[in-house]
C-alpha positions in Angstrom: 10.2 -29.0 -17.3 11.6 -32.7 -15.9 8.6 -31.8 -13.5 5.8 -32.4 -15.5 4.4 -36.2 -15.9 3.8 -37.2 -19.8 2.3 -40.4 -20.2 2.3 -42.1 -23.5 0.1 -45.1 -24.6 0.7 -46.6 -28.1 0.1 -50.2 -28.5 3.0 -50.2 -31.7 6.7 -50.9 -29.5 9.1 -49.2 -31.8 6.9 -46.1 -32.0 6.1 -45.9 -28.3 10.0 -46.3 -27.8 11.0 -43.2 -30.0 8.3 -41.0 -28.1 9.9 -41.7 -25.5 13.3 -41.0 -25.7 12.6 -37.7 -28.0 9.5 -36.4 -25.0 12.1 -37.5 -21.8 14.9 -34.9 -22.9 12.5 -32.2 -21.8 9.7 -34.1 -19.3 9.3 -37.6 -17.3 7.9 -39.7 -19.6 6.3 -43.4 -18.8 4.4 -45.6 -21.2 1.6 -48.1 -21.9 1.0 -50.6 -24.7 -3.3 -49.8 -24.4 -6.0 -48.4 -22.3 -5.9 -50.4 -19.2 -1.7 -50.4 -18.7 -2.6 -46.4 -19.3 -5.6 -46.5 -16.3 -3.0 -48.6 -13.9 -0.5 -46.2 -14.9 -2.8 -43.0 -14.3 -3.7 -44.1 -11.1 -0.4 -44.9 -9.5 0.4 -40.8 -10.4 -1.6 -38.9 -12.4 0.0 -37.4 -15.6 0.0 -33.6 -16.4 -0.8 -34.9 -20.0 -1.3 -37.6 -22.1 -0.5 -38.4 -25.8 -2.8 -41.6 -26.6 -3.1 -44.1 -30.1 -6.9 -44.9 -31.4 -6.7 -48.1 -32.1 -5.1 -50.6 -29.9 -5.9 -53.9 -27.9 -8.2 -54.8 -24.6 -8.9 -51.2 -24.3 -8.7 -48.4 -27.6 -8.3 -44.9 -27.0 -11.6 -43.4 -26.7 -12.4 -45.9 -24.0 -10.0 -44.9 -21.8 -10.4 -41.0 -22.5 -13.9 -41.4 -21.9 -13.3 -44.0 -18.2 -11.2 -40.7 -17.6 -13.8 -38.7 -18.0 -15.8 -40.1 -15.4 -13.3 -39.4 -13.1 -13.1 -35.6 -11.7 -9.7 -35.6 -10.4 -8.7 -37.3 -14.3 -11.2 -35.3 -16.4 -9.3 -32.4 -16.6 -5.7 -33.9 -18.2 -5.0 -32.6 -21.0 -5.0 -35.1 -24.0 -3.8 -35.6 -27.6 -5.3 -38.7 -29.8 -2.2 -40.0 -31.9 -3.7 -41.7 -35.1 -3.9 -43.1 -39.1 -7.7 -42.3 -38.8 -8.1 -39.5 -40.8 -12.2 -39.7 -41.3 -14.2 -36.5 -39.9 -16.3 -39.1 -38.2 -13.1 -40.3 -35.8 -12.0 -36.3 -35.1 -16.3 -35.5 -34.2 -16.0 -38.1 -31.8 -12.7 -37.5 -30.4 -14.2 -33.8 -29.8 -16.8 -34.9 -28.1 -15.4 -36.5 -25.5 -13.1 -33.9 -25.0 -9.7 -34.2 -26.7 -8.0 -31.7 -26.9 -6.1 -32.1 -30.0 -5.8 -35.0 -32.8 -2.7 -35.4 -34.5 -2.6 -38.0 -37.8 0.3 -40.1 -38.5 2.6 -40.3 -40.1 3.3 -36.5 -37.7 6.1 -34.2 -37.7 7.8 -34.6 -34.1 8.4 -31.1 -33.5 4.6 -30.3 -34.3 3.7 -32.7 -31.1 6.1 -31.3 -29.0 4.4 -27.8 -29.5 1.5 -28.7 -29.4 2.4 -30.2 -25.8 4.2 -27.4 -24.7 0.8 -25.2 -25.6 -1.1 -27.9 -23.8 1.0 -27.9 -20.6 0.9 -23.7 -21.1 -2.5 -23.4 -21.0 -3.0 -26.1 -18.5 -0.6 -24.1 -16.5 -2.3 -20.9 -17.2 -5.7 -22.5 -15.7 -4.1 -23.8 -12.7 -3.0 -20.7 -11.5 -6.4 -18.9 -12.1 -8.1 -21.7 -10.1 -5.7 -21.1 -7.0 -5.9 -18.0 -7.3 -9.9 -18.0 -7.2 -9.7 -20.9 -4.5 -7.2 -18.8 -2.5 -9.0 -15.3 -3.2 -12.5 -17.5 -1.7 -10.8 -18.8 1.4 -9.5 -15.3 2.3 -12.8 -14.0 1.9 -13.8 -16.1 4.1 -11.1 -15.5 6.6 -12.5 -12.1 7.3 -14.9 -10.7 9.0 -18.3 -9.3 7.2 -18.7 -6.1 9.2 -17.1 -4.4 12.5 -18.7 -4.0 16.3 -20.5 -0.6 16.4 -19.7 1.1 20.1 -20.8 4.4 20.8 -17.5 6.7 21.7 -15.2 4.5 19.5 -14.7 4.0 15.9 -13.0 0.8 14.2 -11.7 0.0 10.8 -10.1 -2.7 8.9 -8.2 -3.4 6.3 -6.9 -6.6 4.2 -5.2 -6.4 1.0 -4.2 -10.2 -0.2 -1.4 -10.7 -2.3 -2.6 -13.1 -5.0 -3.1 -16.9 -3.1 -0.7 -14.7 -0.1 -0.1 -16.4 3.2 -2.5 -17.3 6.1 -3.2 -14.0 7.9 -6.7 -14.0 9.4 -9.1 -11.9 11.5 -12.2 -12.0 13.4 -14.4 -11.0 16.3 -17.0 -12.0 18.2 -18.9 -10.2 21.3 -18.5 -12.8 24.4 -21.0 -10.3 26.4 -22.9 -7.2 26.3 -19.9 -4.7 25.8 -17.0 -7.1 25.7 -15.8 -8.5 22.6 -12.6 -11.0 21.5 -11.0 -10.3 18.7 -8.2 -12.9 17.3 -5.5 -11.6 14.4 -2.8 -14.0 13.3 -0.7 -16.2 10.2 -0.1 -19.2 10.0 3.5 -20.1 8.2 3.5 -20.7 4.7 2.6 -18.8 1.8 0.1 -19.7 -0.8 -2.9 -22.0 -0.7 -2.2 -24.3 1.7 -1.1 -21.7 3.9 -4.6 -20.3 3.2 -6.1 -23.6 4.2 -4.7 -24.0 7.1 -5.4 -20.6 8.3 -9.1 -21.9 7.8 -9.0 -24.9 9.8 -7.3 -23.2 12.3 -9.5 -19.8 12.6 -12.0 -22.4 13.4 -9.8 -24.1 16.0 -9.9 -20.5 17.6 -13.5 -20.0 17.3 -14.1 -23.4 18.5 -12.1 -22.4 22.0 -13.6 -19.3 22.5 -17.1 -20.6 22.3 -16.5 -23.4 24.7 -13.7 -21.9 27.3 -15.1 -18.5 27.7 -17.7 -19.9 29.8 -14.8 -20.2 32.7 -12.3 -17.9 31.4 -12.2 -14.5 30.0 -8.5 -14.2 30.3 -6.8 -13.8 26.5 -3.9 -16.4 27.8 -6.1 -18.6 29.4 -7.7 -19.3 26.1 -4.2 -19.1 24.0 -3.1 -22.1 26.3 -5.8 -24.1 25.0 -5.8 -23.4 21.5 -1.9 -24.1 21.4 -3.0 -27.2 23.3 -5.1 -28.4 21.2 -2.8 -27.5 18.2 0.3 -29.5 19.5 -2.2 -32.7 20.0 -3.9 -32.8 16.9 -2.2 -34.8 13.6 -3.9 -32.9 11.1 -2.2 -29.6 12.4 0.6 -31.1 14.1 3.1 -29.4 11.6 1.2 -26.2 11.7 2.9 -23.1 13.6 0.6 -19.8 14.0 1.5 -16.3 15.2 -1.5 -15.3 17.3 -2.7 -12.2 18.9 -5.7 -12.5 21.1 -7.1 -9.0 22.8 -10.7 -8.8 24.6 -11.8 -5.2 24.7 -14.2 -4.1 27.4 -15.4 -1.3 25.8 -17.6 0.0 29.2 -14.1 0.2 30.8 -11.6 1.9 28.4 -10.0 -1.1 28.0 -8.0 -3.9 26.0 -6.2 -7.1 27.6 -3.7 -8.6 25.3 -2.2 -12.0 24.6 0.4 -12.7 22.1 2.0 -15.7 20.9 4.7 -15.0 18.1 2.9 -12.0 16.4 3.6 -8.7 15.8 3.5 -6.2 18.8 0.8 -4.2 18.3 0.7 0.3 19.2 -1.3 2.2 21.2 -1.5 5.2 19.0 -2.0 8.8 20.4 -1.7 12.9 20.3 1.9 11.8 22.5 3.3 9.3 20.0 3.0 5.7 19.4 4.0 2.7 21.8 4.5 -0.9 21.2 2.9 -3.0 22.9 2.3 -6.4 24.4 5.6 -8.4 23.9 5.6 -12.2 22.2 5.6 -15.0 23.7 6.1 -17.9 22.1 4.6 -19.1 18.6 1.6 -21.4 18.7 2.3 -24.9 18.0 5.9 -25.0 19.4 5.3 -26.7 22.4 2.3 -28.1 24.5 4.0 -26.2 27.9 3.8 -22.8 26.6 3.1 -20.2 29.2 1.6 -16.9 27.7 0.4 -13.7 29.6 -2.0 -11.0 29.7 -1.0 -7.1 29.2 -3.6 -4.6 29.7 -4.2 -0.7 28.0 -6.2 1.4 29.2 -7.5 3.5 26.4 -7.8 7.2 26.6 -9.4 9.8 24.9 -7.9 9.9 21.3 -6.3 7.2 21.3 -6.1 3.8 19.4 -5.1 0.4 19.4 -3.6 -0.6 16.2 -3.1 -4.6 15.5 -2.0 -5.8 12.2 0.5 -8.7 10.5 3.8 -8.8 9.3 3.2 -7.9 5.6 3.4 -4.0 6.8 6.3 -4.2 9.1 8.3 -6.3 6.3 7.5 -4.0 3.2 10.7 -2.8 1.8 11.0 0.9 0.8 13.0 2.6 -1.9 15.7 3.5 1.1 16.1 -0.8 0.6 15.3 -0.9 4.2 12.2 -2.8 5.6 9.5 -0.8 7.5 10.0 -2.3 10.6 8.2 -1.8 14.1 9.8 1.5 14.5 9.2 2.9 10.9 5.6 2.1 11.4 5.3 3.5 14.7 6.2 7.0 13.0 4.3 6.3 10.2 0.8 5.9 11.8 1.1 9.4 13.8 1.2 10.8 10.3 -2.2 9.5 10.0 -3.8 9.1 12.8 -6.2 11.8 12.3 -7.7 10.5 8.5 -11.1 9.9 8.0 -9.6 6.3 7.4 -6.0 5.8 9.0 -5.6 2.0 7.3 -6.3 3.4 4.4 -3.7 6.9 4.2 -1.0 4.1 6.0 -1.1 1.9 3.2 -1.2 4.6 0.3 1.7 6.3 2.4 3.9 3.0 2.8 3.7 2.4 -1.0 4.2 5.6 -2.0 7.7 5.4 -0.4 7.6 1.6 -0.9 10.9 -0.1 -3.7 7.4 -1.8 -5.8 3.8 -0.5 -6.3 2.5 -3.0 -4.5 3.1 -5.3 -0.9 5.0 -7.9 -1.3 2.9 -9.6 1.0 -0.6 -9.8 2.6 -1.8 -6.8 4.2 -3.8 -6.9 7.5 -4.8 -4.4 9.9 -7.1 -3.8 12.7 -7.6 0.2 14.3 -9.7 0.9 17.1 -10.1 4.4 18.3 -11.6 6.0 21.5 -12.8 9.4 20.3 -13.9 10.8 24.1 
């Protein structure tokens, strides 16, 4: 627990001494003799809780709980009042400005280290609901509302995240009347800043497409740019992305591909399943990256099957992964299903070592029915 910040402010020397050296065997502990050491002190890192006197000089206790207050990054840490006030009017008013607990001295040590441990618990406990909420949101956002209706071809898609997961994202967009983009990728990392990231660069992507499609319809024509611009900007300058661009011409039976990094995707059939379009080199790398187009033509019964690494990297009970090949033979056993993402993923975790992916879960299928 040396990783959570307690800061202590008593205005008494000897008392704010022996806090200290009992709280530091279990967290980092610093100290203030009143308010405004404590606001300095707050400000230079902010605490993960704080254990506070009443009464003390230049600025008392509630004054600096309540100029916390007024602060939304500080309003939210917990805080215990430390105090020889023992009047209900001193706990009402320490209530409502938020304390969360009020502890009279002369106190029992061990009670205020449980009650800091509970504190730091349910702090904890809150923390991981918000990221999880935040992370849950962004993903939302990360995926497209509905899919392009084409006569002759169905689509589906499907994303399972993993709790805050990593940065896989889709979307689509059609450029011109029957020809449609569509951009599948994950940006390294895991867990919410993975999923930011994969935010503020899905709208790199769609910012690209909008503006170089007017000269370009080529898939690595436009991955050039985007890893362009990704290598140039600071904010993303540490960022690398897997990316799989493909522009279906739907008139024409057919899907050009560009891949930088990602997962080769299968051209699924009555004959078998064939990986396709090989990787070229992850986004971000390098501002010289050359990357290539590979075109399928689609036939009759077939489809184009795109997804991330969560899948391929699922281990099963055997202990070995899923890997290209595994899924390859595990999509002809659903091809035919009324919903093929769907029977893959109930199939994978049927045979899966856990219940569940260990991963996020992405997949794009588009089939040509005649």
């Amino acid at each position: 627990m040396k990783d959570r910040s307690i800061l202590i402010v008593e205005d008494e020397h000897t008392l704010r001494r022996l806090l200290e050296y009992r709280l530091s065997r279990l967290y980092r502990v610093r100290t203030a003799a009143n308010g405004l050491e404590a606001l300095a002190a707050v400000a230079e890192e902010r605490p993960a809780l704080i254990v506070s006197d009443i009464i003390m000089p230049q600025m008392d206790g509630y004054a600096l709980q309540e100029a916390l207050q007024k602060q939304s990054d500080t309003s939210v840490i917990p805080f215990i009042f430390l105090t020889a006030k023992t009047d209900a009017s001193s706990r009402a008013r320490g209530r409502r400005t938020g304390v969360d607990d009020y502890i009279t001295k002369p106190f029992d040590l061990e009670h205020l280290l449980s009650r800091i441990a509970r504190l730091l618990e349910r702090q904890q406990v809150y923390q991981t609901q918000l990221d999880a909420f935040t992370a849950q949101d962004f993903s939302q956002k990360l995926m497209p509302k509905r899919m392009p209706a084409v006569p002759d071809y169905h689509s589906f898609f499907f994303n399972l995240p993993r709790e805050q997961g990593g940065g896989d994202f889709f979307d689509w967009n059609e450029a011109a009347p029957g020809t449609y983009f569509f951009t599948l990728g994950d940006v390294m990392g895991k867990g919410l800043q993975a999923k930011f990231y994969a935010f503020s660069f899905l709208a790199y992507v769609r910012g690209t497409l909008h503006t170089h499609m007017r000269t370009t319809h080529s898939p690595a024509g436009l991955m050039s740019r985007v890893n362009q611009i990704l290598t140039q900007d600071e904010l993303m300058g540490e960022t690398f992305a897997s990316l799989l661009l493909a522009r279906w011409d739907a008139y024409l039976n057919r899907i050009t591909v560009c891949n930088a990094g990602h997962c080769r995707p299968l051209l699924v059939g009555p004959d078998g399943s064939q990986l396709v379009a090989d990787s070229d080199l992850v986004l971000g790398l390098s501002p010289d990256a050359t990357f290539t187009d590979t075109t399928i033509e689609l036939g009759p019964q077939q489809a184009f099957f795109a997804y991330t690494d969560g899948l391929i990297e699922q281990r099963l009970a055997t202990g070995e992964m899923v890997g290209e090949h595994g899924l390859a033979e595990a999509v002809q056993h659903v091809r035919e299903a009324p919903d093929p993402l769907e029977a893959l993923t109930k199939d994978l975790l049927a045979r899966s070592a856990e219940p569940e992916f260990a991963d996020d879960v992405l997949g794009f299928w588009l089939k040509r029915v005649r």
